[in-house]
DRENPA-3360 file (N, C-alpha, C; in nm, 2 decimals, always signed):
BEGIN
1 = XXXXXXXX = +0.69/-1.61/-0.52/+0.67/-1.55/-0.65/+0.54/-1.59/-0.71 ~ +0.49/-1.68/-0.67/+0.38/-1.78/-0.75/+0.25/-1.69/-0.69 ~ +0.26/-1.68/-0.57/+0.16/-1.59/-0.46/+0.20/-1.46/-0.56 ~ +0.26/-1.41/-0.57/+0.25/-1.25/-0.63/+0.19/-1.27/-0.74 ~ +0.20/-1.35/-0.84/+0.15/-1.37/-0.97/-0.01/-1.37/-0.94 ~ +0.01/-1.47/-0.88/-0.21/-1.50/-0.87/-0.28/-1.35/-0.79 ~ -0.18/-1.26/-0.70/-0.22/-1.18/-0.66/-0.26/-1.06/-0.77 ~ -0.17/-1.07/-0.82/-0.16/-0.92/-0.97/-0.26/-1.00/-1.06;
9 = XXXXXXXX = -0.33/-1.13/-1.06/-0.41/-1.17/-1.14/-0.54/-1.11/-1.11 ~ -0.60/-1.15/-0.97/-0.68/-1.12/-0.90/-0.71/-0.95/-0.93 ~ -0.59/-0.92/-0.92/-0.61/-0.77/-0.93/-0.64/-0.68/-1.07 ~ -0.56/-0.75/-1.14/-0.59/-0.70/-1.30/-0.73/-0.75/-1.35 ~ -0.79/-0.87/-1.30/-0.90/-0.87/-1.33/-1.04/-0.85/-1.27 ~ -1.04/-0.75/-1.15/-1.16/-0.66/-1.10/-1.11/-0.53/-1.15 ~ -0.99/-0.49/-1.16/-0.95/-0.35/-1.23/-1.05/-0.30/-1.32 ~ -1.07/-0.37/-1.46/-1.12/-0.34/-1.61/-1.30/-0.35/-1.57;
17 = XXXXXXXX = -1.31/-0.45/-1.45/-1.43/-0.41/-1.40/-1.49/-0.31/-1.33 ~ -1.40/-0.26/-1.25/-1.44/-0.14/-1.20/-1.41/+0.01/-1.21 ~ -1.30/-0.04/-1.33/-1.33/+0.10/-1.47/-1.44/+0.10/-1.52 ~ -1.49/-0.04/-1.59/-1.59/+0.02/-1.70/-1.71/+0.03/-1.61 ~ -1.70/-0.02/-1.44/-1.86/+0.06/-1.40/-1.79/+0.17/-1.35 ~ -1.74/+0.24/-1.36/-1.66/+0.36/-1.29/-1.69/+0.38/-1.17 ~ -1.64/+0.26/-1.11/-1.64/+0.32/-0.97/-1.48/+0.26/-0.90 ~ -1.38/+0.28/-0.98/-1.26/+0.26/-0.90/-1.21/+0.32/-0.81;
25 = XXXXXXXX = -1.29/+0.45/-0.78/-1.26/+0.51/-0.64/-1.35/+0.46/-0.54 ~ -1.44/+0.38/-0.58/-1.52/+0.29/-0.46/-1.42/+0.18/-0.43 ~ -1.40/+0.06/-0.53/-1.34/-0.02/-0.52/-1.20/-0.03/-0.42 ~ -1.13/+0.10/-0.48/-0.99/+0.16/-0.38/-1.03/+0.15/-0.25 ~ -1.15/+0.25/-0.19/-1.18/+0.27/-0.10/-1.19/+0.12/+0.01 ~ -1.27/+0.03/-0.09/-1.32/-0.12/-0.01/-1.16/-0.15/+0.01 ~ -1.06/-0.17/-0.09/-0.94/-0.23/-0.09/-0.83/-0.18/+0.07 ~ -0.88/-0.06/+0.06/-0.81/+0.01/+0.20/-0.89/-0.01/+0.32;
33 = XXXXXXXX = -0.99/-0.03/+0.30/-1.06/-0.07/+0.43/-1.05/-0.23/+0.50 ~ -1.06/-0.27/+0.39/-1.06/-0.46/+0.42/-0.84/-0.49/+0.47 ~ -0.76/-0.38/+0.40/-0.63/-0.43/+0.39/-0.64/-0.35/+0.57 ~ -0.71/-0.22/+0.59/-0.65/-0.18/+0.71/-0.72/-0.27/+0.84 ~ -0.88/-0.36/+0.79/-0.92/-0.44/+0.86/-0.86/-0.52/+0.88 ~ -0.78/-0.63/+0.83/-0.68/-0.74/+0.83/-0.53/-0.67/+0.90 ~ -0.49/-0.58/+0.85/-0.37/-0.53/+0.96/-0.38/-0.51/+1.04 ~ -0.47/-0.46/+1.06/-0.50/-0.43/+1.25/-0.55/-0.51/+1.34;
41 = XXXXXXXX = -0.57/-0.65/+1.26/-0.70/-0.74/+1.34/-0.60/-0.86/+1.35 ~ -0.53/-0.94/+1.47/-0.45/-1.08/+1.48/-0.58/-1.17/+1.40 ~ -0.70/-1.16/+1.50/-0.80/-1.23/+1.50/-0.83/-1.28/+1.34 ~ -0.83/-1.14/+1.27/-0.81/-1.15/+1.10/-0.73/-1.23/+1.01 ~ -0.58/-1.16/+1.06/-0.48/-1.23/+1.01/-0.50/-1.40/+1.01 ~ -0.49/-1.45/+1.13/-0.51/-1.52/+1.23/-0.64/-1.64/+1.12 ~ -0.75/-1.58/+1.10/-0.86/-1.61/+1.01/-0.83/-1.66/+0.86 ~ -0.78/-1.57/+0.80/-0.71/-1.52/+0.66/-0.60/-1.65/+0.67;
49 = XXXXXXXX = -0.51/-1.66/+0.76/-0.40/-1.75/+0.71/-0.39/-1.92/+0.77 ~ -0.56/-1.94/+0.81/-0.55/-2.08/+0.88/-0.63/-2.15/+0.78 ~ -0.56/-2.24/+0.75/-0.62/-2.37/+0.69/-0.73/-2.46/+0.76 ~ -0.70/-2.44/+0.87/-0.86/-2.53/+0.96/-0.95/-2.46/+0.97 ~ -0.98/-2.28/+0.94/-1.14/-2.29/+0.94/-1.18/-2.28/+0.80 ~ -1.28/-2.39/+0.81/-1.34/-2.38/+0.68/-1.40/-2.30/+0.59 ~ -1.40/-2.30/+0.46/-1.46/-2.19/+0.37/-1.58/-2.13/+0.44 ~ -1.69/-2.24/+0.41/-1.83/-2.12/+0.47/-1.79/-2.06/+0.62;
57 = XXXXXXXX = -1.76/-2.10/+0.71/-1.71/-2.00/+0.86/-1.64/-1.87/+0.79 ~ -1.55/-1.90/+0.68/-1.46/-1.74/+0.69/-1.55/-1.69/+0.58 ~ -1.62/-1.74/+0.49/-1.77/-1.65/+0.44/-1.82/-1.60/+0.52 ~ -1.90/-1.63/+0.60/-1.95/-1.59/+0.70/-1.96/-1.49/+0.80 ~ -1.81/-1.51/+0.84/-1.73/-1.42/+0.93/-1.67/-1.24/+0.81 ~ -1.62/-1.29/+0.71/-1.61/-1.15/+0.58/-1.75/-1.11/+0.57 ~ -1.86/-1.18/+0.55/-1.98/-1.15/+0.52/-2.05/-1.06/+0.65 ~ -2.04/-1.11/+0.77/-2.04/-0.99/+0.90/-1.99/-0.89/+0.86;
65 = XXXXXXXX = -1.83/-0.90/+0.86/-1.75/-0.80/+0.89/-1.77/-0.68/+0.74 ~ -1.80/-0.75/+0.67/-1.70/-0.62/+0.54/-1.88/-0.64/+0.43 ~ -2.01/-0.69/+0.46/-2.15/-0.71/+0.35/-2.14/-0.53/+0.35 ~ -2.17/-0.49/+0.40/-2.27/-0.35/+0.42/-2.19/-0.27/+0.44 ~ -2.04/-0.26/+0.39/-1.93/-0.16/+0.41/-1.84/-0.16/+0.27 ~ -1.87/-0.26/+0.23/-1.78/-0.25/+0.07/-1.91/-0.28/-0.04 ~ -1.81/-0.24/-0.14/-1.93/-0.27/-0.30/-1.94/-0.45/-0.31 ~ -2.04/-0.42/-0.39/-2.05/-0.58/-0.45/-1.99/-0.64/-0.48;
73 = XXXXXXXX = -1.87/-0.60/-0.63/-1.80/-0.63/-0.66/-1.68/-0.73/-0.58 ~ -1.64/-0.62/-0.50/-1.53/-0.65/-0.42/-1.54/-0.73/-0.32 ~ -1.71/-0.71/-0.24/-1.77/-0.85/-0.17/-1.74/-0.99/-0.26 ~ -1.78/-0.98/-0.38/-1.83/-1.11/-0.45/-1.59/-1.16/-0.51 ~ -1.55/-1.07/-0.51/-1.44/-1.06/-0.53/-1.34/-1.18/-0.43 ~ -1.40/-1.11/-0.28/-1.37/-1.15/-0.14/-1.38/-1.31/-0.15 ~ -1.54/-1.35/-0.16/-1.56/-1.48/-0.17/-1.56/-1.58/-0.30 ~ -1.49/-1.54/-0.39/-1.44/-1.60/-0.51/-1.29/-1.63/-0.40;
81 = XXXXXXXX = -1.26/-1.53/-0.35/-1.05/-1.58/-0.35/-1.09/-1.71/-0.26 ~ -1.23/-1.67/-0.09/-1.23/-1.78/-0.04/-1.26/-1.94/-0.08 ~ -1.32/-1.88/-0.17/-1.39/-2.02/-0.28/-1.28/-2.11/-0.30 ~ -1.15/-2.02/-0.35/-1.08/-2.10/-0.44/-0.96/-2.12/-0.38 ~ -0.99/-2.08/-0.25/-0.81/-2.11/-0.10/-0.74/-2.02/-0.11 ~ -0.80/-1.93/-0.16/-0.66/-1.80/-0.18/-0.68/-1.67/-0.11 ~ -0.75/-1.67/-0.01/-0.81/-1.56/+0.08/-0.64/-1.54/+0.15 ~ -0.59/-1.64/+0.18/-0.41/-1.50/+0.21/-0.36/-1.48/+0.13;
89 = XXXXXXXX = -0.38/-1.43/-0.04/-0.36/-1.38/-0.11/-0.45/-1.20/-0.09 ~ -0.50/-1.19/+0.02/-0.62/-1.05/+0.01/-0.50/-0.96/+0.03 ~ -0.47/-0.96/+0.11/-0.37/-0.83/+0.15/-0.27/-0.79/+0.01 ~ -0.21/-0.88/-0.06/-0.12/-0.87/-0.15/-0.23/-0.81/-0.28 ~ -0.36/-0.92/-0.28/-0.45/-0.79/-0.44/-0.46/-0.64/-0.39 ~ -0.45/-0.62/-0.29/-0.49/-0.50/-0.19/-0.39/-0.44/-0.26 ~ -0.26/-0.42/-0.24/-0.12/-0.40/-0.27/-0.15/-0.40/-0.44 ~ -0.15/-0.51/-0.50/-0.14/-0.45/-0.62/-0.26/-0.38/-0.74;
97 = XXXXXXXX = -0.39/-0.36/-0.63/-0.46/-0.31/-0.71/-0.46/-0.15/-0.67 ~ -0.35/-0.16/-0.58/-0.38/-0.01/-0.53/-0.28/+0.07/-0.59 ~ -0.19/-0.01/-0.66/-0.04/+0.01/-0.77/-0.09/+0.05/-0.91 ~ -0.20/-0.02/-0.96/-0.25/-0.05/-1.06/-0.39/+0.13/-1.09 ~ -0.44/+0.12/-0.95/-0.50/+0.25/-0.91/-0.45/+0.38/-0.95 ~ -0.32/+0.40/-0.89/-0.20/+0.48/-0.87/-0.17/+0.55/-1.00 ~ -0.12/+0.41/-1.09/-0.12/+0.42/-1.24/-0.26/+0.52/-1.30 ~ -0.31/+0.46/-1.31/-0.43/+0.52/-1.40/-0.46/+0.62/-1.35;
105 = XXXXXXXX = -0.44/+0.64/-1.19/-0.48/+0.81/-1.18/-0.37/+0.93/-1.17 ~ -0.28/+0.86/-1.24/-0.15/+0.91/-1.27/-0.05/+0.98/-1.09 ~ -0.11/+0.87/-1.01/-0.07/+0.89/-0.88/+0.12/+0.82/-0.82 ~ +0.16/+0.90/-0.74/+0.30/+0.84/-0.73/+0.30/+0.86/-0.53 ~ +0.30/+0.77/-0.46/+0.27/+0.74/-0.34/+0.50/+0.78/-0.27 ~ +0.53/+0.82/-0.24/+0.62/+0.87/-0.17/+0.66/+0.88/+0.02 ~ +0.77/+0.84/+0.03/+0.78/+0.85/+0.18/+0.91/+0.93/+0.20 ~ +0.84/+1.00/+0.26/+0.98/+1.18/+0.35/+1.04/+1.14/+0.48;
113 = XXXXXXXX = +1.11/+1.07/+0.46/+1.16/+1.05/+0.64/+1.25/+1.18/+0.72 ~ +1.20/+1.22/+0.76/+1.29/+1.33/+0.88/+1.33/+1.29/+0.99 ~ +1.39/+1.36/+1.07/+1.44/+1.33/+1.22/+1.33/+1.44/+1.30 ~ +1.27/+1.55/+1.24/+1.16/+1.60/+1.32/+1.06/+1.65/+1.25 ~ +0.99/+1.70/+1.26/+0.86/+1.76/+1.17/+0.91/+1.86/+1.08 ~ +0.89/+1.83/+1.00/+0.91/+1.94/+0.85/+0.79/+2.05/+0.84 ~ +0.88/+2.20/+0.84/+0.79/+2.23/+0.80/+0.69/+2.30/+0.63 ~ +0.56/+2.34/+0.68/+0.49/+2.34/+0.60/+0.58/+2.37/+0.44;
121 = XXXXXXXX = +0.60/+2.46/+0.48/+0.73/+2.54/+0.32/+0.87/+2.41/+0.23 ~ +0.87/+2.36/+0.35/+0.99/+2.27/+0.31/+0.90/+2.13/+0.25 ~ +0.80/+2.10/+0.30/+0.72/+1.98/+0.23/+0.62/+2.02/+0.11 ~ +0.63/+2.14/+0.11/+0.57/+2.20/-0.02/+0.66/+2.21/-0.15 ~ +0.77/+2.24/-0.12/+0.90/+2.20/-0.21/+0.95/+2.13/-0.24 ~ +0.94/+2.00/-0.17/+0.95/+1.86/-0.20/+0.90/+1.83/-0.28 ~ +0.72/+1.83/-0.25/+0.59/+1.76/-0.35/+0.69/+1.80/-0.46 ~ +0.60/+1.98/-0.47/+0.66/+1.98/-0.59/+0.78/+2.00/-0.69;
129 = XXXXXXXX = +0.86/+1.97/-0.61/+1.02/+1.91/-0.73/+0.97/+1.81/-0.73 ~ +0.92/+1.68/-0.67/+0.88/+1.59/-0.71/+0.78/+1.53/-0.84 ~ +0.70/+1.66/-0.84/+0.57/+1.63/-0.91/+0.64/+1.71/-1.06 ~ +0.76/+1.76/-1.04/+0.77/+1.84/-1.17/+0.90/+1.76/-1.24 ~ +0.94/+1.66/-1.16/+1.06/+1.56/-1.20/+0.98/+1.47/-1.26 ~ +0.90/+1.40/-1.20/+0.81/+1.28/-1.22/+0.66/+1.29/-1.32 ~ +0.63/+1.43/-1.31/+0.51/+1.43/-1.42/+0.41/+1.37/-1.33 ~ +0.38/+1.31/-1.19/+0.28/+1.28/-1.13/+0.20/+1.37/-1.00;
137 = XXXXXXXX = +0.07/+1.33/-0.97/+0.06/+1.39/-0.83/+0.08/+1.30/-0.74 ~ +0.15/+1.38/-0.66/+0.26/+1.32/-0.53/+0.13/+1.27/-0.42 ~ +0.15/+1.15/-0.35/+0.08/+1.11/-0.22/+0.21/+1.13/-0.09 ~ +0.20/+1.24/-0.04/+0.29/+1.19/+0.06/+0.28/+1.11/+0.17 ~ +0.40/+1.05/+0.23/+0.34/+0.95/+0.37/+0.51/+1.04/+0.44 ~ +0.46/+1.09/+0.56/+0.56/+1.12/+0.67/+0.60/+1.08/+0.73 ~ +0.76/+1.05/+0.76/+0.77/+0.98/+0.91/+0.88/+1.05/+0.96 ~ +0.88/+1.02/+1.11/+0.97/+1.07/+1.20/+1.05/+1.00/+1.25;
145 = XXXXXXXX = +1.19/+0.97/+1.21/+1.33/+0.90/+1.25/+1.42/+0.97/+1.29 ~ +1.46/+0.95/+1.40/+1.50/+1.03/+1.47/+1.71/+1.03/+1.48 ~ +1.68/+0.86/+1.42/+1.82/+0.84/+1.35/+1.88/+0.94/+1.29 ~ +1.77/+0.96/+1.19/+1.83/+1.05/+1.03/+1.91/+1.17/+1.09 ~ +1.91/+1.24/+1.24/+1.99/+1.32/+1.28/+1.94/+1.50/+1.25 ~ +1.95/+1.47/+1.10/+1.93/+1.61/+1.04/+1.88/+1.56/+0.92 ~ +1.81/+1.65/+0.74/+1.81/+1.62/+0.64/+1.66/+1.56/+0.68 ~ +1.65/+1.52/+0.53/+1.59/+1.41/+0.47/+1.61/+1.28/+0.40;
153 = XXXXXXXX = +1.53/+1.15/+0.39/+1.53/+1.06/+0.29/+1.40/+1.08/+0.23 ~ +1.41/+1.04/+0.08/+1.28/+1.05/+0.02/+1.32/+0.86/-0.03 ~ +1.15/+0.84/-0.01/+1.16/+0.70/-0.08/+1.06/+0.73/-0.20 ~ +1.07/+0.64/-0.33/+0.98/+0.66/-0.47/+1.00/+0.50/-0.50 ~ +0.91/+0.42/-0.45/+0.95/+0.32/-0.49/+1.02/+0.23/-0.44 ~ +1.12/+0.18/-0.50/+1.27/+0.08/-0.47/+1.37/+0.21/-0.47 ~ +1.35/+0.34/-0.52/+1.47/+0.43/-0.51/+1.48/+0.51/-0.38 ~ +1.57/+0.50/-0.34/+1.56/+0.68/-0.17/+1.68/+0.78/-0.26;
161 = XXXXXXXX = +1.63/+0.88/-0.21/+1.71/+0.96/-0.22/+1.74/+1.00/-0.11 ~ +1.89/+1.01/-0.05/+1.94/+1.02/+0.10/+2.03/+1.16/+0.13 ~ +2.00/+1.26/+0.19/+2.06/+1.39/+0.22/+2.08/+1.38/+0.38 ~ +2.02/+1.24/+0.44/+2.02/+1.30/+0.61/+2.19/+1.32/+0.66 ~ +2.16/+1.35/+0.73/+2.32/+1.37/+0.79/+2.39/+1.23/+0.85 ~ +2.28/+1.14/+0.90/+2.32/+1.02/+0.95/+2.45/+0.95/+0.80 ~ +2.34/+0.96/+0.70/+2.41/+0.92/+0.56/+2.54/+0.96/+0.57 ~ +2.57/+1.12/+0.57/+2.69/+1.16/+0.54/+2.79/+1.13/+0.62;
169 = XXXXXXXX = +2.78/+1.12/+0.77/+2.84/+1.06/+0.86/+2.88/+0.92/+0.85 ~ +2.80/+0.88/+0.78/+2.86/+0.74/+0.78/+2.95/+0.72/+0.65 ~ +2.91/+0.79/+0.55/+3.05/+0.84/+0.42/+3.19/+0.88/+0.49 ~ +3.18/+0.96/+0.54/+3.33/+1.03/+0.60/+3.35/+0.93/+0.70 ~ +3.27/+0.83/+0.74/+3.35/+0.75/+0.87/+3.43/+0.64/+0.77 ~ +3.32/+0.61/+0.69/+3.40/+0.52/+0.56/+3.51/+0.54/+0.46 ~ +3.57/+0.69/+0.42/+3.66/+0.68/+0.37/+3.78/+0.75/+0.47 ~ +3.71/+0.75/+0.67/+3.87/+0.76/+0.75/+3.90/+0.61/+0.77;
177 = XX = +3.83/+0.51/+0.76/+3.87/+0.38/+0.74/+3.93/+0.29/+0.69 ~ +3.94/+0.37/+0.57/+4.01/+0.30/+0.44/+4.11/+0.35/+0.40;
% end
């Protein structure tokens, strides 16, 4: 809980910064690039969450990897967290400045789970009941579960909304059991 806090701190305070230089679609951009460079990299992870190498080595090594690919800000951002031992707090400001993003561009990030590829007409009907329930514009993310049988789940957050068949099947298995 302590780690989420200092994370949303970190985050709310390059936010107001890179509103008033308006470039929080640069900023986002660095934040997706450095979170997708740490998720895909052990070596990263690995880097990010050891206490034996020292500050200047993982300056160093961020300063290779991410000088000439992200803005200033979020460079000078990077080596503040290392400064201060909080560089495995990166992934979590990533997370909440991308929440914080979302907000202000009045964005709502969504996941459509199917059992096969949806098509075009049917994910177009989704967005928008979604966008016209919610008052936002929809980010969709797709996946393919092959569980779900039939139907959809929609996720929005902590809420799903569940129509797959797998769901229903397991309703009617539950009230021949009882």
């Amino acid at each position: 809980m302590i780690t989420a806090k200092a994370a949303h701190r970190y985050a709310e305070a390059i936010f107001p910064l890179a509103k008033e230089q308006n470039n929080l679609d640069e900023i986002m951009q660095d934040f997706n690039l450095i979170h997708r460079a740490i998720t895909s990299s052990a070596d990263l992870r690995i880097l990010v969450a050891s206490p034996v190498i020292s500050q200047q080595n993982k300056k160093n090594i961020f300063h290779d990897i991410f000088k000439n690919k992200i803005s200033n800000l979020t460079f000078d951002l990077l080596n503040l967290m290392i400064e201060k031992n909080r560089e495995n707090l990166i992934l979590d400001v990533c997370s909440r400045f991308e929440v914080l993003y979302n907000k202000e561009k009045n964005l709502l990030p969504i996941i459509i789970k199917s059992a096969n590829e949806l098509p075009e007409e049917i994910k177009k009907s989704i967005i928008a009941k979604v966008e016209s329930i919610s008052g936002k514009k929809i980010l969709p993310s797709y996946k393919i579960d092959s569980s779900i049988i039939s139907g959809v789940i929609i996720q929005i957050n902590d809420w799903v909304y569940d129509v797959s068949l797998a769901r229903k099947l397991e309703i009617i298995h539950k009230r021949l059991i009882s």
